[in-house]
N, C-alpha and C positions, 0 to 999 in steps of 0.2 A: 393618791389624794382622796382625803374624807370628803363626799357633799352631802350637804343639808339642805333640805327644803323651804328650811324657813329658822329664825331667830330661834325658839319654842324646840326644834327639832337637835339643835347644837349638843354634843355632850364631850367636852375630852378632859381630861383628871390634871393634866398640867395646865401652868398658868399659859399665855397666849402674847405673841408681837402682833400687832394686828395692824392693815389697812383696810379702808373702803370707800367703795368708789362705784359708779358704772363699769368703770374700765374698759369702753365700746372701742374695739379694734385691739386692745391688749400691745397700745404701739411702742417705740421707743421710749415717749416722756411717760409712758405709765411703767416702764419699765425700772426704770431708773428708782423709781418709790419700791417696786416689787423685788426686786434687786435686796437693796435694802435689809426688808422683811427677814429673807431667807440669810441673809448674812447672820441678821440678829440669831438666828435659831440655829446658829450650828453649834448645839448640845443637847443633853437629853434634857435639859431642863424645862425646856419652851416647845411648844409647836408655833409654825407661821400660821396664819386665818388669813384668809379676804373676807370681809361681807361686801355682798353684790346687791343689785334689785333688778327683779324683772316682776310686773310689767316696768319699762322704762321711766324716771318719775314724771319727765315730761308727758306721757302718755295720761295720764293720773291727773296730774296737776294744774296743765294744761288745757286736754281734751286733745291734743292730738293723736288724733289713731293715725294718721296720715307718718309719723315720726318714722327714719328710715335709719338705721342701725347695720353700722361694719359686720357685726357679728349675732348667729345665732347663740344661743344658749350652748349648743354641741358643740361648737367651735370656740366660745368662747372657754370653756370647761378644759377642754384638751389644751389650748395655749396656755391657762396657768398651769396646768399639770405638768406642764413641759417644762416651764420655770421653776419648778420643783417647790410648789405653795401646798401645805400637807394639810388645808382644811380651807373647802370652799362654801359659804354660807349663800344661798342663791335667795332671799327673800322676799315673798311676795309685798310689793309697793300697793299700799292704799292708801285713803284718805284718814282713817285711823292714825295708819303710821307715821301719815305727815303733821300729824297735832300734837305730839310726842313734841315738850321743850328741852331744848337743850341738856338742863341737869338728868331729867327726867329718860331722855335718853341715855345719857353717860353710866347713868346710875345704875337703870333695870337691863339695859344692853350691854353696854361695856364692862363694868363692874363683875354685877350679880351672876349675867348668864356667859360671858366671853372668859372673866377674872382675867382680865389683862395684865401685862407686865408693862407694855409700852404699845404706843400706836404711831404711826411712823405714817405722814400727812404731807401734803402741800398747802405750803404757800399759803393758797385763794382758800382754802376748804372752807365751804360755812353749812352748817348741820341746825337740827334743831326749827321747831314749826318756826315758818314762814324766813328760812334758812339767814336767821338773826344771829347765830353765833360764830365765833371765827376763831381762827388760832389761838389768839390770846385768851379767849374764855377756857377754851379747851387746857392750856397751861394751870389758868387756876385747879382749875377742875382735879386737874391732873396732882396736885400738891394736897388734895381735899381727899380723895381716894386714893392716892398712894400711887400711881401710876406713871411713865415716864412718858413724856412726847416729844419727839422728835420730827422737826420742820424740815420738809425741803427745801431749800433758800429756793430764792429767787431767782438764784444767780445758773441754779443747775438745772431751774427747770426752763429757764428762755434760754439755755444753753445749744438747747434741739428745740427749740421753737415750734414744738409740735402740738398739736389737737388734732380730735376726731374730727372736729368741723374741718378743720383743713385739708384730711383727708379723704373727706365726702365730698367736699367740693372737690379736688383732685380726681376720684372717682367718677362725677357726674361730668365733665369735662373730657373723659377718658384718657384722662394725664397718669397715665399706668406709671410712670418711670417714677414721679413724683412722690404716689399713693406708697408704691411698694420702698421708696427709701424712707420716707416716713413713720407707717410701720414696722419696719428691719425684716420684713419677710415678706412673701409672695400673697397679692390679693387673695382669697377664695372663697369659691361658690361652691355648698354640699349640696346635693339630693339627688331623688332619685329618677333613674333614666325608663324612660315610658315612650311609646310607640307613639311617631309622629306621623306625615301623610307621607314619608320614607321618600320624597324628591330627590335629596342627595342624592340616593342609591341610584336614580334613574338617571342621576350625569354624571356617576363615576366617584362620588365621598359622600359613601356613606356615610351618616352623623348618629351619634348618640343625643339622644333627644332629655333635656335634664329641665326635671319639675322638681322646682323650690318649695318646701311647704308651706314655710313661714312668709309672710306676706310682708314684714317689716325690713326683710334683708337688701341690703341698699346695693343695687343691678348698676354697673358699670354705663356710660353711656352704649346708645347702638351704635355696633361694627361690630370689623371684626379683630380678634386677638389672637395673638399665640399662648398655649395654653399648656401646660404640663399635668400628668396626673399619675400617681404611683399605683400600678397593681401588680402584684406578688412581688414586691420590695423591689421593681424595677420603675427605673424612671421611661414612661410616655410620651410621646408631644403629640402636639395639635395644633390646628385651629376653630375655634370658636366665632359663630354667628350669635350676635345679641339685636334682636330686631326683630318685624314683619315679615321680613319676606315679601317686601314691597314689589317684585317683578312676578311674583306668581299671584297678586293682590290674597299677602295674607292677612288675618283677622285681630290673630293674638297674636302679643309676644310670646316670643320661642327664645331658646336656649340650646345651640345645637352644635356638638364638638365634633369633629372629622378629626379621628389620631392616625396618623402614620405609621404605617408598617404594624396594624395595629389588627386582627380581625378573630374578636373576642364577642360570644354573645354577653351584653351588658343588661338587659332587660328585668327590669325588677332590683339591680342592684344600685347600693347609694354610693356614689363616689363625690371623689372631691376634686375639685379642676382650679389649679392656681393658673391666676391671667399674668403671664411673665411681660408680652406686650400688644400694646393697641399700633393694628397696622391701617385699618382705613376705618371712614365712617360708611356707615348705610345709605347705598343707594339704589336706585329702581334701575336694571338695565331693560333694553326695547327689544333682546330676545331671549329665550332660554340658553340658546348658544352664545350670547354674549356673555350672560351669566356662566357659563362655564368656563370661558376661557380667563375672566375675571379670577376665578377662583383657581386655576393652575397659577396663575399670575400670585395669584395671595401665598399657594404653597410652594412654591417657587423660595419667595419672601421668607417664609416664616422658618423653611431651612434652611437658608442663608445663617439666619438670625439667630437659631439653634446653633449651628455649626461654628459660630463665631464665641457662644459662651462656654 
């Protein structure tokens, strides 16, 4: 897959099927549009595009910096690559961008610099400053410059009744079973793993200690989960702590996987830890040995749990 940085940076010699969107968590209902796309282009005639935005336009438009998003930029890149989308446009969202009307989008974006063949939408889509224009502008438009558009009905996209919102909320709830049918794949969290006050180690699991970069990446509720993670093309498990560390009164949130039959130095490297499920929430025990025997109790669970899929 091609990525570009920005509109401006775009360059490919054939015409384009295009979608665009956020596309925050790359879940089932966005798939169904992405799907699509890639159908369209199976010939040498066309390549498929997404255009993306990040910063998020809520973040922009809004003023929420506080805005909590399924997916990093690195994650988000790797899931359409996986969908096999041969050109992703990741464009920086300003307030410029958002004064761009309608035509005036269609015209210098779609047209001139994408030369579209077709662009293939939902539904609800509304584009264009102060996001006044909707599908049916878009059809004109499309008969004005030559292009074709293709609607997702109504009927195929509340077919999976899906949003990112419902997903964040399922997240924040730590309704893992829900999140993960929702997106058609496993929650996850990338970064990298950095030395902690290494407790685990002193009751017997020890933990890789994983620091998120991006601040926007939307953290499951606290507890704990079972967690799987691939390295050298083998599958992993775990459990993961999302919390304080309220029994040893800690300060910050932490991030901390204990893998099974696992005793690899990780230190400095970036992994990626899919939460398969939420097995308790966060609590303060009244000793350190209580807390230990808690946590044989969780890994106990979470091999069961394994052992059963």
């Amino acid at each position: 897959m091609k990525i570009f940085n920005s509109i401006n940076d775009f360059v490919c010699a054939k015409k384009t099927i295009l979608t665009l969107g956020t596309f925050d968590g790359v879940h089932l209902g966005h798939r169904k549009i992405l799907e699509k796309v890639t159908q369209n282009t199976q010939n040498d005639a066309t390549e498929s595009l997404v255009l993306t935005f990040f910063p998020h336009p809520r973040m922009i438009l809004q003023g929420q910096s506080d805005v909590k998003l399924l997916n990093t930029i690195g994650e988000k890149i790797d899931l359409l690559e996986n969908l096999g989308i041969q050109n992703l446009v990741i464009h920086p969202f300003d307030e410029a961008f958002s004064k761009l009307t309608a035509e005036e989008f269609v015209k210098t974006v779609l047209v001139d610099r994408f030369q579209i063949q077709k662009i293939i939408i939902g539904y609800d889509h509304r584009f264009g400053k102060n996001r006044t224009a909707n599908i049916d502008d878009l059809i004109i438009f499309g008969k004005k410059y030559k292009f074709e558009v293709e609607q997702i009905s109504v009927q195929e996209i509340e077919e999976v009744s899906i949003s990112s919102t419902k997903i964040r909320k399922a997240l924040i709830e730590g309704n893992m079973a829900m999140a993960n049918e929702y997106l058609g794949y496993k929650y996850f969290l990338t970064g990298t793993v950095t030395k902690g006050k290494q407790l685990g180690r002193t009751l017997g699991f020890p933990t890789a200690n994983l620091t998120i970069a991006e601040n926007f990446k939307l953290i499951p509720r606290n507890g704990v989960y079972v967690v799987k993670s691939i390295f050298n093309q083998k599958p992993v498990f775990g459990m993961m702590n999302i919390g304080f560390n309220p029994t040893v009164v800690g300060e910050n949130l932490t991030i901390e996987i204990h893998y099974f039959d696992f005793d690899t130095d990780l230190y400095g490297q970036e992994i990626r830890v899919s939460i398969l499920k939420h097995l308790r929430s966060e609590q303060k025990f009244d000793s350190i040995a209580l807390l230990k025997d808690q946590l044989e109790i969780d890994k106990k669970s979470s091999l069961i749990y394994i052992k059963s899929l």
